[in-house]
Biopython code that builds the backbone (N, CA, C, O; Angstrom):
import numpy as np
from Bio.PDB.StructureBuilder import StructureBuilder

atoms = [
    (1, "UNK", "N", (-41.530, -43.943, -95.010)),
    (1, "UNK", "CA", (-40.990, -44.027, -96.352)),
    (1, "UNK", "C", (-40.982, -45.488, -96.788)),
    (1, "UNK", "O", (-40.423, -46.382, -96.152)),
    (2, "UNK", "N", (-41.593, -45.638, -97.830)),
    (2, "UNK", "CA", (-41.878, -47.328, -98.452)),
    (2, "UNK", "C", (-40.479, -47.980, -98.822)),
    (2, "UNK", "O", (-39.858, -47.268, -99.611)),
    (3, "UNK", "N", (-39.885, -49.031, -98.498)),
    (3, "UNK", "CA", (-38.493, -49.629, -98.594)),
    (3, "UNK", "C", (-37.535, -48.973, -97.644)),
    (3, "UNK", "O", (-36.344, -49.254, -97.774)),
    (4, "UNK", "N", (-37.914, -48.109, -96.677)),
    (4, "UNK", "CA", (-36.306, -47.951, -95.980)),
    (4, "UNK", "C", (-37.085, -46.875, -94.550)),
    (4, "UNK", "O", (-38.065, -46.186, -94.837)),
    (5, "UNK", "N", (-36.802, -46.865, -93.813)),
    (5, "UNK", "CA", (-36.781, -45.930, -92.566)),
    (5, "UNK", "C", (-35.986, -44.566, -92.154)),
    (5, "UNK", "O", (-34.771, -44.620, -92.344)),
    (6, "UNK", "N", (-36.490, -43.378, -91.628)),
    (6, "UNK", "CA", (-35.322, -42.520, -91.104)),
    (6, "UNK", "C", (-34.989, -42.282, -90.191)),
    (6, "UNK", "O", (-35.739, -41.872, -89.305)),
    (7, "UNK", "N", (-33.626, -42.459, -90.042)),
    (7, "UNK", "CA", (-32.755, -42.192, -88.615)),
    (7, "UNK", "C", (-32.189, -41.074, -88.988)),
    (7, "UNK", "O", (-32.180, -40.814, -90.192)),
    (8, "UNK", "N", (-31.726, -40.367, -88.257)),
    (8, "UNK", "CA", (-30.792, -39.335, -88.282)),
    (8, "UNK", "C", (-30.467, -38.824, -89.679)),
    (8, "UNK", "O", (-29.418, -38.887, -90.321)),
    (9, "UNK", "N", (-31.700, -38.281, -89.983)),
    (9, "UNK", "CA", (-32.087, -37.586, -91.278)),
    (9, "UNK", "C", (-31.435, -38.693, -92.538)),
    (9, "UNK", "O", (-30.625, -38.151, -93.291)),
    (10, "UNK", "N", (-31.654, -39.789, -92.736)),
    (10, "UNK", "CA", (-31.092, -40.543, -94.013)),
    (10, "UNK", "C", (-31.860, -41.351, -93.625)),
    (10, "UNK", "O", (-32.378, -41.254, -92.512)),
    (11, "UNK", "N", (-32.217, -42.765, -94.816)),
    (11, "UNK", "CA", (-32.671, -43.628, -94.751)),
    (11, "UNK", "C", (-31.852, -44.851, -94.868)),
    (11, "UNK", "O", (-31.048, -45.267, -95.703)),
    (12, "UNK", "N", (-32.301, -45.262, -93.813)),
    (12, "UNK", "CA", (-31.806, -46.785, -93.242)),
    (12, "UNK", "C", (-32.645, -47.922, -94.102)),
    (12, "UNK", "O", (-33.834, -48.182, -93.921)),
    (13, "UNK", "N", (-31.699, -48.599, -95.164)),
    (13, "UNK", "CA", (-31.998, -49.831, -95.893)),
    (13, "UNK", "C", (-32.841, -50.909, -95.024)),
    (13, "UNK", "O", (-32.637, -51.184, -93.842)),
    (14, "UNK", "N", (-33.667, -51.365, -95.731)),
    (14, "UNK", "CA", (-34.533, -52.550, -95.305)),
    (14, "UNK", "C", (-34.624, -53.468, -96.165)),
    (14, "UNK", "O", (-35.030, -54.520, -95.670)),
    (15, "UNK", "N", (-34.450, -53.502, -97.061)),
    (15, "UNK", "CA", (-34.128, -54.440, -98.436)),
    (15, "UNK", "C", (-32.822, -55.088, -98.074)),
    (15, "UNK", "O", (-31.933, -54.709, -97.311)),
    (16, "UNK", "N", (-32.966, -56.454, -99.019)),
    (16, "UNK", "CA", (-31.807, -57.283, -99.103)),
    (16, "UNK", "C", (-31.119, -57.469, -100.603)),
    (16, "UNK", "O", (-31.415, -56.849, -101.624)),
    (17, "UNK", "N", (-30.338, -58.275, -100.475)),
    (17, "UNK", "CA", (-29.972, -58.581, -101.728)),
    (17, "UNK", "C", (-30.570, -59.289, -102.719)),
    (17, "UNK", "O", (-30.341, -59.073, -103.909)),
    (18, "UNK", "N", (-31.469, -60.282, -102.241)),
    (18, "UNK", "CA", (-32.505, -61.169, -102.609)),
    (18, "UNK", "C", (-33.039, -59.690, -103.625)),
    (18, "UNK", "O", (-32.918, -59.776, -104.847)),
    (19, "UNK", "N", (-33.635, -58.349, -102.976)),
    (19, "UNK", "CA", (-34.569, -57.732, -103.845)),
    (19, "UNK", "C", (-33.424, -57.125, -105.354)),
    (19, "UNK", "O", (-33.555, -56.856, -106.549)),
    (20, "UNK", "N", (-32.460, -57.158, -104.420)),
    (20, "UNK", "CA", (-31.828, -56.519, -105.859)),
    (20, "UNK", "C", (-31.795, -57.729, -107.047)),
    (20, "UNK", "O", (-32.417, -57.576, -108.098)),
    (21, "UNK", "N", (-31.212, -58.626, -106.839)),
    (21, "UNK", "CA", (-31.164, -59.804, -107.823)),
    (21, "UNK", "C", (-32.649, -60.230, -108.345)),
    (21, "UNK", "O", (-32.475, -60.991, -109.297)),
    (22, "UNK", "N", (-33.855, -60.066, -108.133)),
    (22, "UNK", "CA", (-34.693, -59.881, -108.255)),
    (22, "UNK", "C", (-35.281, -58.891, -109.352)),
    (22, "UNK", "O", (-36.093, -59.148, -110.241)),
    (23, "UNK", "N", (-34.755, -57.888, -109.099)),
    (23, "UNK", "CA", (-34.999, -56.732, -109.873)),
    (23, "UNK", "C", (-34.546, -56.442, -111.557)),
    (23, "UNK", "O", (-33.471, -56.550, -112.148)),
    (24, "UNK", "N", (-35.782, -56.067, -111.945)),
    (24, "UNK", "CA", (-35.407, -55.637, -113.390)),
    (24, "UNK", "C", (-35.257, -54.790, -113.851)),
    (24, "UNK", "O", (-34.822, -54.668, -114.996)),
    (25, "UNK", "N", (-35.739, -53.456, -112.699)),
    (25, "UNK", "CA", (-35.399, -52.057, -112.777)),
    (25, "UNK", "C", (-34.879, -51.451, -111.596)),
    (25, "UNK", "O", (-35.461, -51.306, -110.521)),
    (26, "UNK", "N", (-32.893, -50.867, -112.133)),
    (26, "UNK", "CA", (-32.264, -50.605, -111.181)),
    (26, "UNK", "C", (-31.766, -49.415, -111.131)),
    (26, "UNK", "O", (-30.863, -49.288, -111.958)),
    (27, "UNK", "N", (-31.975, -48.431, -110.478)),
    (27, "UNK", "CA", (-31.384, -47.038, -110.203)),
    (27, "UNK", "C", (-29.831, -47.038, -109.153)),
    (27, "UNK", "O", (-29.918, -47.418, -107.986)),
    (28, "UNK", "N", (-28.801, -46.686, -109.596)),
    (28, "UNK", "CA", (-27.698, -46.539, -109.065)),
    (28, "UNK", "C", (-27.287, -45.354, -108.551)),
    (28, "UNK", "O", (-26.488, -44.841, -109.334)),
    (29, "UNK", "N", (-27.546, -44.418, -107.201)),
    (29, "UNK", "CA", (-28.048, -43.121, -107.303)),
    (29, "UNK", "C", (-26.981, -42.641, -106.055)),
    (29, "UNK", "O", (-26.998, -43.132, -104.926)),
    (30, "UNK", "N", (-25.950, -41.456, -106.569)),
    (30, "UNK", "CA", (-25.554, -41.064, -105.446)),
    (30, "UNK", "C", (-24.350, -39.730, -106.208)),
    (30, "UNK", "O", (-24.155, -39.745, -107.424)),
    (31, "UNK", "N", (-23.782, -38.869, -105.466)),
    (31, "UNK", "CA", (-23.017, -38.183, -105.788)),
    (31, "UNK", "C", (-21.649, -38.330, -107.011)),
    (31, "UNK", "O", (-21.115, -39.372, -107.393)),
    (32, "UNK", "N", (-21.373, -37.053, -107.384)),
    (32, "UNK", "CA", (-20.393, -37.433, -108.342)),
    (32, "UNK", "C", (-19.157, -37.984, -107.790)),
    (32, "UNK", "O", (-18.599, -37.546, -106.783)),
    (33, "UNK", "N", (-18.717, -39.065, -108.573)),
    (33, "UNK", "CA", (-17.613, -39.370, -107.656)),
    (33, "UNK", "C", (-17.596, -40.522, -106.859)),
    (33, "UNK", "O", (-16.532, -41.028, -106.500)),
    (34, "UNK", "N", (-18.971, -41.091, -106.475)),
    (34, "UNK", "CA", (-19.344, -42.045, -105.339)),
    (34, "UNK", "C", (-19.134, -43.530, -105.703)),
    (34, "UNK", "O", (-18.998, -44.393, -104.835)),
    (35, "UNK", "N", (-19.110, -43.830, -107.239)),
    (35, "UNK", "CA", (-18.942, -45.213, -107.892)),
    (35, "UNK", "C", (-20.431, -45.278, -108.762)),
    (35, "UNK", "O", (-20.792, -46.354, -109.238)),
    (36, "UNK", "N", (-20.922, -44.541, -108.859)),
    (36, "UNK", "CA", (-22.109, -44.902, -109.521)),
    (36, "UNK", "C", (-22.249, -45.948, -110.978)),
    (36, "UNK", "O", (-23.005, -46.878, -111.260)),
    (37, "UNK", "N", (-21.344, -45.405, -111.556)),
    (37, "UNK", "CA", (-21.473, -45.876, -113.012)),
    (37, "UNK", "C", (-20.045, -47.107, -112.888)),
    (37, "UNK", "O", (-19.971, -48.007, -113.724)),
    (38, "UNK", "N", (-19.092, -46.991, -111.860)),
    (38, "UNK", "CA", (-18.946, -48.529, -111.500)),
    (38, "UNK", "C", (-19.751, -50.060, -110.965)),
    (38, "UNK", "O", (-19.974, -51.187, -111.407)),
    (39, "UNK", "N", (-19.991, -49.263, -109.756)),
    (39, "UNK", "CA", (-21.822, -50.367, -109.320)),
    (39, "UNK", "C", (-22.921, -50.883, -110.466)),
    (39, "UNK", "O", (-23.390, -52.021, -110.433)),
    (40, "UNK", "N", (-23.233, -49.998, -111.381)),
    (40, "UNK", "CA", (-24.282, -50.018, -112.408)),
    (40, "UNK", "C", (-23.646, -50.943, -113.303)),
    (40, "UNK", "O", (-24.296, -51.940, -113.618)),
    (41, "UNK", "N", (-21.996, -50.723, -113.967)),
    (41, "UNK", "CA", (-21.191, -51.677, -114.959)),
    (41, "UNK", "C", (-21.274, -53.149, -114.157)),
    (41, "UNK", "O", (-21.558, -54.124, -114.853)),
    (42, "UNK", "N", (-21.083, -53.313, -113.000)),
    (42, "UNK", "CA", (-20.855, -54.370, -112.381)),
    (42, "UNK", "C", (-22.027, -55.103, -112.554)),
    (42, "UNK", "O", (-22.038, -56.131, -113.231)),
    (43, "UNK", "N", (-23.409, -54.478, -111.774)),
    (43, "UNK", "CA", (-24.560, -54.998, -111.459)),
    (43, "UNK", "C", (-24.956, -55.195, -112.803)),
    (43, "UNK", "O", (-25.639, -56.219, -112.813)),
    (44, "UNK", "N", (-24.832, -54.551, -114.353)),
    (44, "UNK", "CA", (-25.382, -55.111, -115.280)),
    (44, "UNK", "C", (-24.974, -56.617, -115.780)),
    (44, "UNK", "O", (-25.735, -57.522, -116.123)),
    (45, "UNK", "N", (-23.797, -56.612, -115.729)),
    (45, "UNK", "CA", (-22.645, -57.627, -115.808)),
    (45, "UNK", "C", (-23.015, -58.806, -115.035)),
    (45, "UNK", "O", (-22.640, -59.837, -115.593)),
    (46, "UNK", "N", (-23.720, -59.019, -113.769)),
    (46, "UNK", "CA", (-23.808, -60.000, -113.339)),
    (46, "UNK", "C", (-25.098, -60.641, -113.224)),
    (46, "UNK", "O", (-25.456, -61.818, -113.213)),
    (47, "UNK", "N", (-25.951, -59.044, -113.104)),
    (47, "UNK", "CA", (-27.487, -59.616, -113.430)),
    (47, "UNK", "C", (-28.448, -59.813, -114.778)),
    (47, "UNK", "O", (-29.652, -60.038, -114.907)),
    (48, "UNK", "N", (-26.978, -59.557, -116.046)),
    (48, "UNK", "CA", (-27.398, -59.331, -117.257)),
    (48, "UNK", "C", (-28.314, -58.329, -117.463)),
    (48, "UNK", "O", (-29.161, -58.579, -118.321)),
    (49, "UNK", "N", (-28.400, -56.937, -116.743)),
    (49, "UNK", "CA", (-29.172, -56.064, -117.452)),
    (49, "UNK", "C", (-28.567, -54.750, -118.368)),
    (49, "UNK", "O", (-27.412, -54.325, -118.370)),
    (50, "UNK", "N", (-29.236, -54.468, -118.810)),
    (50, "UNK", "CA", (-28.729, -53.512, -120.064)),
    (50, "UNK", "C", (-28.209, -51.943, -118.933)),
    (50, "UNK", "O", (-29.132, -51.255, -118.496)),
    (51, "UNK", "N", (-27.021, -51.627, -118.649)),
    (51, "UNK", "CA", (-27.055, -50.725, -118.016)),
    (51, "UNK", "C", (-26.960, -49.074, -119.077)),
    (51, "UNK", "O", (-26.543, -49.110, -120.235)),
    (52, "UNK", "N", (-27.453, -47.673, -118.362)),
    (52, "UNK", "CA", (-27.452, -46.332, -118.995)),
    (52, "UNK", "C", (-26.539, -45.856, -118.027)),
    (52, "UNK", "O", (-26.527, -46.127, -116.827)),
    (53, "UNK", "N", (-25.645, -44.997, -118.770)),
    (53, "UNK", "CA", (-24.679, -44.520, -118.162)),
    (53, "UNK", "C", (-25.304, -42.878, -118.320)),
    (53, "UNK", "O", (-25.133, -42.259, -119.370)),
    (54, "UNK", "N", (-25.932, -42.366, -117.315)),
    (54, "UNK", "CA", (-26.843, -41.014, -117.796)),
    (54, "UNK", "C", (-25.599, -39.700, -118.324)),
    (54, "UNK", "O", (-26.059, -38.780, -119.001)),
    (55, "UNK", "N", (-24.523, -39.684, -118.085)),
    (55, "UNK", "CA", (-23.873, -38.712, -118.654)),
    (55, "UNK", "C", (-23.086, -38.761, -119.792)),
    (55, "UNK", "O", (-22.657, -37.808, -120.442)),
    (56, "UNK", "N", (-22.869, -40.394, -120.052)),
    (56, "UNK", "CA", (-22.753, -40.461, -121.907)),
    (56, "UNK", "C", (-23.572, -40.955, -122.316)),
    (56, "UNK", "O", (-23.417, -41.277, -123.494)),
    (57, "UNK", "N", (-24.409, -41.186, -121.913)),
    (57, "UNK", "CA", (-25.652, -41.540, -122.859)),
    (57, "UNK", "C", (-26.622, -40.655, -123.042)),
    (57, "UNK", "O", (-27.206, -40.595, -124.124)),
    (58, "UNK", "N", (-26.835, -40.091, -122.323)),
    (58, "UNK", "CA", (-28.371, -38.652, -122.199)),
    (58, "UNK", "C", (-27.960, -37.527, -121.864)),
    (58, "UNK", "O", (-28.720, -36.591, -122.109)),
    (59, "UNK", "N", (-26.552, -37.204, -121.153)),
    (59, "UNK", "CA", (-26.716, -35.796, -120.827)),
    (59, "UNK", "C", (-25.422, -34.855, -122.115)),
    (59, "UNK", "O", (-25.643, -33.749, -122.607)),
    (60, "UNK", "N", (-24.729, -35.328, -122.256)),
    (60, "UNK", "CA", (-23.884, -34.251, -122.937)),
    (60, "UNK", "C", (-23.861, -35.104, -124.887)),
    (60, "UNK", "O", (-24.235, -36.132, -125.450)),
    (61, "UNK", "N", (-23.317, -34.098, -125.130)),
    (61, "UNK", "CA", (-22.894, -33.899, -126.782)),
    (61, "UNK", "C", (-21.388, -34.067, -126.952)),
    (61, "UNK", "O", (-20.602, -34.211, -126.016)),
    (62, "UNK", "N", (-21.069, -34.034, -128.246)),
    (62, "UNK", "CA", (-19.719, -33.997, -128.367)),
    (62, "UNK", "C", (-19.267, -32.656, -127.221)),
    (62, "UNK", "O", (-20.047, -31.929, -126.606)),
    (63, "UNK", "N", (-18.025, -32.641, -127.201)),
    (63, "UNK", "CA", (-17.008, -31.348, -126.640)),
    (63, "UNK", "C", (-17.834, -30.878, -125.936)),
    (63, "UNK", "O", (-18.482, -29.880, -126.249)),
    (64, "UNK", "N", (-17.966, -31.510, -124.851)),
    (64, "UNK", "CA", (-18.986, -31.675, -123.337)),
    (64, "UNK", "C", (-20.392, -30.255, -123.738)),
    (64, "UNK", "O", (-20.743, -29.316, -123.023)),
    (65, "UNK", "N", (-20.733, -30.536, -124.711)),
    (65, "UNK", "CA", (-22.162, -29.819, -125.051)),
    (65, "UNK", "C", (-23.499, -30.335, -124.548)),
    (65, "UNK", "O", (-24.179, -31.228, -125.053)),
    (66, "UNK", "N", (-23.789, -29.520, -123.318)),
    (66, "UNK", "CA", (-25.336, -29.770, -122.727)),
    (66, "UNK", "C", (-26.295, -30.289, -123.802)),
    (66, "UNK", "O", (-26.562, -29.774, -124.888)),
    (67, "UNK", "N", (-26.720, -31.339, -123.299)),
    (67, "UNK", "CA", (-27.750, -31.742, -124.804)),
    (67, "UNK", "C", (-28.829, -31.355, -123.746)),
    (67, "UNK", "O", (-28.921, -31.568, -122.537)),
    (68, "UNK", "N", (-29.889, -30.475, -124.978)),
    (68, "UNK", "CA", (-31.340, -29.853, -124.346)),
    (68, "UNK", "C", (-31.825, -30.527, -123.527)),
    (68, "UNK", "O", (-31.542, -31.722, -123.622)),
    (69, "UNK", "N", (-32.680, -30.143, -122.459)),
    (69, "UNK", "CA", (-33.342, -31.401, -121.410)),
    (69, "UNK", "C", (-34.580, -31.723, -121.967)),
    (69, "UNK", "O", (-34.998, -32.716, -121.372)),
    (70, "UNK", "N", (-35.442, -31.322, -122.908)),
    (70, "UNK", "CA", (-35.924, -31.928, -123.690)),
    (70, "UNK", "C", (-36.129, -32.962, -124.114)),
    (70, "UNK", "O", (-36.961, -33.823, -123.826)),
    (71, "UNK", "N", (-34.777, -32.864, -125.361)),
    (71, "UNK", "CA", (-34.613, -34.308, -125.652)),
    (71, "UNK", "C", (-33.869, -35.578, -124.914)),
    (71, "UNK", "O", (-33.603, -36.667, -125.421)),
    (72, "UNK", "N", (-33.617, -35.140, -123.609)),
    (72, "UNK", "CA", (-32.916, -36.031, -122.670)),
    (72, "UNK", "C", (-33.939, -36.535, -122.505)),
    (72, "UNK", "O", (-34.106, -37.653, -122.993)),
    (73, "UNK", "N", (-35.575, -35.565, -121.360)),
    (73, "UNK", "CA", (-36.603, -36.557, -121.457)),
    (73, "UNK", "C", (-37.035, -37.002, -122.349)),
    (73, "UNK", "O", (-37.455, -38.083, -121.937)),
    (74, "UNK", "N", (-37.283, -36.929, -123.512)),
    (74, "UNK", "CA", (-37.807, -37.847, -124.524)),
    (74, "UNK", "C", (-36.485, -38.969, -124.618)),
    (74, "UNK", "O", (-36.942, -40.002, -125.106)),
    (75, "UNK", "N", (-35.323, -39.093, -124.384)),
    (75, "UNK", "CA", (-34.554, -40.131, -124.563)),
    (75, "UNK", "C", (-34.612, -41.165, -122.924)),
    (75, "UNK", "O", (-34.447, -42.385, -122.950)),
    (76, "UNK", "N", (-34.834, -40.497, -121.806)),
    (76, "UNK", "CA", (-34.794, -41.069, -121.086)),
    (76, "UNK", "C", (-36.402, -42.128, -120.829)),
    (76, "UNK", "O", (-36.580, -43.244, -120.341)),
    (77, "UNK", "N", (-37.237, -41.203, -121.375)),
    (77, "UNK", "CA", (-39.114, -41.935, -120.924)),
    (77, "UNK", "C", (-38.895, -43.251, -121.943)),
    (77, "UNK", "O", (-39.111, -44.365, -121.464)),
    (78, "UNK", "N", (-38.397, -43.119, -123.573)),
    (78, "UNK", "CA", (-38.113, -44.254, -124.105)),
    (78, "UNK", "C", (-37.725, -45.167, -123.311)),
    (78, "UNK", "O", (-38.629, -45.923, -122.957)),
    (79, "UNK", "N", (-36.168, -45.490, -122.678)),
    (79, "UNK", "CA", (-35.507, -46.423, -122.183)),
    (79, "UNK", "C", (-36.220, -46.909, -120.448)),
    (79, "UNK", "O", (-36.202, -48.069, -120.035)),
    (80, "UNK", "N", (-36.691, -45.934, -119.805)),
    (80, "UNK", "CA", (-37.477, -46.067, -118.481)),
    (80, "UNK", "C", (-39.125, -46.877, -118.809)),
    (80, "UNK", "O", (-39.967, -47.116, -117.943)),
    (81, "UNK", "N", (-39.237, -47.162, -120.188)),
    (81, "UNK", "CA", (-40.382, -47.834, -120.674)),
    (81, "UNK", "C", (-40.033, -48.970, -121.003)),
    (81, "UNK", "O", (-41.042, -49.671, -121.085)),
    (82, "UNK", "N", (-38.921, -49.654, -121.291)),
    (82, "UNK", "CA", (-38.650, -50.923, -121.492)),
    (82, "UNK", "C", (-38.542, -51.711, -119.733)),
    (82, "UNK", "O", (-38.556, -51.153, -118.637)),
    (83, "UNK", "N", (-38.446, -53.061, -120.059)),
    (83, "UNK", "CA", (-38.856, -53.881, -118.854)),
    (83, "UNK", "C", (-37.759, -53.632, -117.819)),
    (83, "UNK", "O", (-37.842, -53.113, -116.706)),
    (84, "UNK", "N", (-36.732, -54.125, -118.461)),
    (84, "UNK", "CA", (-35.106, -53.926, -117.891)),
    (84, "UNK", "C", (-34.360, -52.845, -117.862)),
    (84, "UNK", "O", (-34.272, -52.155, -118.877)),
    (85, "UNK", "N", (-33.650, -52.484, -116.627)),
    (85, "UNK", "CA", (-32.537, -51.681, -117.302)),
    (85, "UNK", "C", (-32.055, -51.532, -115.840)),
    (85, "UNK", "O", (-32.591, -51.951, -114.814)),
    (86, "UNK", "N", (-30.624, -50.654, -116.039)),
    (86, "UNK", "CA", (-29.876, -49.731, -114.662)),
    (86, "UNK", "C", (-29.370, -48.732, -115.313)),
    (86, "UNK", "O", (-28.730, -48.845, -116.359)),
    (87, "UNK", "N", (-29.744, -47.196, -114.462)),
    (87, "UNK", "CA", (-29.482, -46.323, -114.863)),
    (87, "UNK", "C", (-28.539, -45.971, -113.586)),
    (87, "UNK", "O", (-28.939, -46.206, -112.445)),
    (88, "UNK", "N", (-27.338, -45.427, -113.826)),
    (88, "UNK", "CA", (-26.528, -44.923, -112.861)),
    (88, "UNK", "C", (-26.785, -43.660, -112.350)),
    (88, "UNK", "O", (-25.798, -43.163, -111.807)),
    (89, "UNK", "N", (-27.802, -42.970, -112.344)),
    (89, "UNK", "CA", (-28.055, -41.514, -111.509)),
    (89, "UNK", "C", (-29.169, -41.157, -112.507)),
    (89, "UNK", "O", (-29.266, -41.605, -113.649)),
    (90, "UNK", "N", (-30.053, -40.223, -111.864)),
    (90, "UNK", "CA", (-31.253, -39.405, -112.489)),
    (90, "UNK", "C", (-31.249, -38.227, -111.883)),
    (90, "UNK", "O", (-31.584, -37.879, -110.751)),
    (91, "UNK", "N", (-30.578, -37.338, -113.328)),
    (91, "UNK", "CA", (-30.868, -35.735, -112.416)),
    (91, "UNK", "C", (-32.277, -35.412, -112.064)),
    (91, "UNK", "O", (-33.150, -36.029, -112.675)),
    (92, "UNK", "N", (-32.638, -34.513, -111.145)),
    (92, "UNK", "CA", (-33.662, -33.844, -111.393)),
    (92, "UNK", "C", (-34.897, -33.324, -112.507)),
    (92, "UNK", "O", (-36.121, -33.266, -112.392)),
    (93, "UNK", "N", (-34.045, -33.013, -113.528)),
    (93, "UNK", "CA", (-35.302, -32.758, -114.268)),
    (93, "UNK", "C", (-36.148, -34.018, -114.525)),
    (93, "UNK", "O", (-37.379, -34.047, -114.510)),
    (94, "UNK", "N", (-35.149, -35.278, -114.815)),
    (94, "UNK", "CA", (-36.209, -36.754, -115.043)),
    (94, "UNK", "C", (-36.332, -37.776, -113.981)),
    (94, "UNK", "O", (-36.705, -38.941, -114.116)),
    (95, "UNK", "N", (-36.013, -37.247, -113.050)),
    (95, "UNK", "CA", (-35.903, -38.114, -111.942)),
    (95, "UNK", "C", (-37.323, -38.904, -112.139)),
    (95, "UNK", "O", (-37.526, -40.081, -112.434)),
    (96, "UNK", "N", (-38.302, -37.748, -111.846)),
    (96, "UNK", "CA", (-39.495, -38.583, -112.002)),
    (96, "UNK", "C", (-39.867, -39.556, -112.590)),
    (96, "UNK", "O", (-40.390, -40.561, -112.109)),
    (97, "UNK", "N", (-39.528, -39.239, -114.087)),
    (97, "UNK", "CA", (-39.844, -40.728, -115.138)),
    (97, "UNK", "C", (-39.386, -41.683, -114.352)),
    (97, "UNK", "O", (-40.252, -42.425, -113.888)),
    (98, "UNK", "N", (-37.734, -41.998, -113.912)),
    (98, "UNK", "CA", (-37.285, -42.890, -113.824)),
    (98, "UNK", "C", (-37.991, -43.742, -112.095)),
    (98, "UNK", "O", (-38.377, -44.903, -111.959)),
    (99, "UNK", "N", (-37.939, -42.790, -111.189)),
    (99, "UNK", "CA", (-38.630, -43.296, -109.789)),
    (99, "UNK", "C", (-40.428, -43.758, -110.428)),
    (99, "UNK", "O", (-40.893, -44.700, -109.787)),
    (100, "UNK", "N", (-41.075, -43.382, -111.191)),
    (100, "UNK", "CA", (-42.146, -44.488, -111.358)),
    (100, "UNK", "C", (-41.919, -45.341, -112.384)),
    (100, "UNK", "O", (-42.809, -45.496, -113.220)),
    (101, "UNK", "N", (-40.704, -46.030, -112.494)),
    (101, "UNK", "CA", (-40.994, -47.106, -112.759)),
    (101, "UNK", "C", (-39.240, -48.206, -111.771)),
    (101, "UNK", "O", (-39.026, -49.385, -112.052)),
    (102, "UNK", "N", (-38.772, -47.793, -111.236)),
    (102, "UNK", "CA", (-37.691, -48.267, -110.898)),
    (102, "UNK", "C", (-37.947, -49.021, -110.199)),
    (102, "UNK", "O", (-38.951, -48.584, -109.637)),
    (103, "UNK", "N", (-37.624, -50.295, -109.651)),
    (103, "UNK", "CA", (-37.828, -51.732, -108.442)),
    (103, "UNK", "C", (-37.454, -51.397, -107.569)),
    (103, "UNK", "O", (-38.187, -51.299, -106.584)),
    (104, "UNK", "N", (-35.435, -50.893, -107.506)),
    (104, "UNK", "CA", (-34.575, -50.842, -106.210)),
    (104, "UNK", "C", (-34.235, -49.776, -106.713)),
    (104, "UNK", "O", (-34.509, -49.464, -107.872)),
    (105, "UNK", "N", (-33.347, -48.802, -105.608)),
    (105, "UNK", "CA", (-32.621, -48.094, -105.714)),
    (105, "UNK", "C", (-31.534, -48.117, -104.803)),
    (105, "UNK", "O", (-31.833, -48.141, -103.609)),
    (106, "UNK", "N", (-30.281, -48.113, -105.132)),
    (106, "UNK", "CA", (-29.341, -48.449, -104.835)),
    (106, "UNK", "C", (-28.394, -47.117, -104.207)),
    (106, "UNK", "O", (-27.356, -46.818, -104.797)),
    (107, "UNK", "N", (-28.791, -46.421, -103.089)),
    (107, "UNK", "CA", (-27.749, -45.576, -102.829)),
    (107, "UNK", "C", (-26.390, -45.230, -102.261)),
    (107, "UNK", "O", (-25.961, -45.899, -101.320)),
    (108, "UNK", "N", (-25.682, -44.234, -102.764)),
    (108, "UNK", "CA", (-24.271, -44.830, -102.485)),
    (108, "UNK", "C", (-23.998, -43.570, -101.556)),
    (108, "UNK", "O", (-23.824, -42.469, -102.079)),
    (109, "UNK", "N", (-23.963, -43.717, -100.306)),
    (109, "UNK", "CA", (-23.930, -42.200, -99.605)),
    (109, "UNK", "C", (-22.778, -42.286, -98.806)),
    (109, "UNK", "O", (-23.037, -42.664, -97.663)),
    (110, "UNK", "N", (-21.443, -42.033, -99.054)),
    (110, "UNK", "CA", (-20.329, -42.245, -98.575)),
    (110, "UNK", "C", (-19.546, -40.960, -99.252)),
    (110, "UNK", "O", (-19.808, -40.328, -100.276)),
    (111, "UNK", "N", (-18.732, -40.851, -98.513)),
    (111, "UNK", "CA", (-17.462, -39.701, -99.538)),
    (111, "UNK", "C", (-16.811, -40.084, -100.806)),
    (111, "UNK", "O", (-16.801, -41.307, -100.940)),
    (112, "UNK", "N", (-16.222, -39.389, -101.855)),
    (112, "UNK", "CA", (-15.694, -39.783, -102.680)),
    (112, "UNK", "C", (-14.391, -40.346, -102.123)),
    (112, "UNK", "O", (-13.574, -40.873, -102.878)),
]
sb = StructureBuilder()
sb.init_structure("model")
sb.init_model(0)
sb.init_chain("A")
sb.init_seg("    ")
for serial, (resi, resn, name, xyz) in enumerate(atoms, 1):
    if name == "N":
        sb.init_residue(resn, " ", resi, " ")
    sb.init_atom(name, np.array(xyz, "f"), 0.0, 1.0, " ", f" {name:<3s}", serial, name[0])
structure = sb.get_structure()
């Protein structure tokens, strides 16, 4: 696996911090609950990048209304096309967009 190794079914980091500070495209990726969209507020904050918060920004509507996945991918391929960014999680349906073009990915695999 390119950037990380597996041990005992997970992947063991090989990257440093050097790559994250480096990076202009950052994925913040891990369970609900895990800090995601804390890590992502932080890391935009210090590395000046524009962070997406994927569940108020792309996934719901007012009065927690599923917004179509549709127009999520068409809202998400926009913002995954600019140079910069951190997105705090990528469901499934767009994961893809976002993994070809992301630098690091940042996973948070711990309990809530």
């Amino acid at each position: 696996m390119p950037g990380g190794r597996i041990a005992y079914n997970r992947v063991v980091p090989i990257g440093t911090l050097d790559d994250v500070v480096s990076a202009s495209r950052i994925l913040v990726y891990g369970v609900t609950g895990s800090g995601k969209s804390t890590a992502a507020l932080s890391l935009g904050e210090i590395l000046e990048l524009p962070v997406h918060l994927v569940d108020e920004e792309f996934g719901w509507l007012p009065n927690w209304t599923p917004r179509p996945v549709d127009e999520i991918e068409t809202m998400v391929a926009s913002e995954v096309g600019n140079e910069h960014w951190i997105f705090d999680s990528a469901y499934g349906q767009f994961l893809d967009l976002v993994l070809t073009r992301v630098e690091v990915v940042i996973g948070l695999d711990y309990p809530r």
